[in-house]
N, C-alpha and C positions, 0 to 999 in steps of 0.2 A: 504494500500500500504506500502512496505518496504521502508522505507527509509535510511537505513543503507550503509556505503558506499562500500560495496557491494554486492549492488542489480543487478546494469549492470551489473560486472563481471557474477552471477549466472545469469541470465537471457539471457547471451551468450552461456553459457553453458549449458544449456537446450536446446536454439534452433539448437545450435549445436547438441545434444545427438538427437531429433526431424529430423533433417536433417542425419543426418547419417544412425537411423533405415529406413527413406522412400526410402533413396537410396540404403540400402541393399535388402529393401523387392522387390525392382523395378528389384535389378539386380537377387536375386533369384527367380522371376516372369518371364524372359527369359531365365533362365538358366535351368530350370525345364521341362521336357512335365508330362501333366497326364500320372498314372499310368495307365495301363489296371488291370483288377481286375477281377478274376474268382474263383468262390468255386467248391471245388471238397470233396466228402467223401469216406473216406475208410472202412472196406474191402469193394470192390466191386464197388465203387462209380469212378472208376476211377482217384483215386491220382494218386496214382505211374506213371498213360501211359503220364500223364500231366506234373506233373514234369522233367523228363525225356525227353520231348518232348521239353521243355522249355528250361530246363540245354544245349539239343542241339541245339536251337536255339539262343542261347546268342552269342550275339558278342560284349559285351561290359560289361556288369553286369548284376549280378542276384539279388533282394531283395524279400527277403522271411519274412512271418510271421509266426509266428507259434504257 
């Protein structure tokens, strides 16, 4: 065990830095929905009718991988 005098101060501050990530990870857990996830290949595999169909379907954002 530390016994330096300061061990509370650090030991504040850790359960702080502990409390802070849980509540970030809580609020980006409702903040989020799952992805939908579809593969397509080209030529001929149907990219391009997909993407396109998507770009017009967006009403809000697009995230792509590529």
């Amino acid at each position: 065990m530390d016994n330096s005098p300061h061990a509370p101060r650090r030991c504040i501050a850790i359960l702080s830095a502990i409390f802070t990530l849980v509540a970030a990870l809580g609020y980006a857990a409702e903040t989020f929905t799952p992805a939908r996830v579809a593969v397509y290949f080209s030529p001929n595999g149907g990219a391009t009718e997909a993407v396109v169909r998507e770009v017009n379907a967006a009403t809000q954002q697009i995230l792509v991988q590529a």
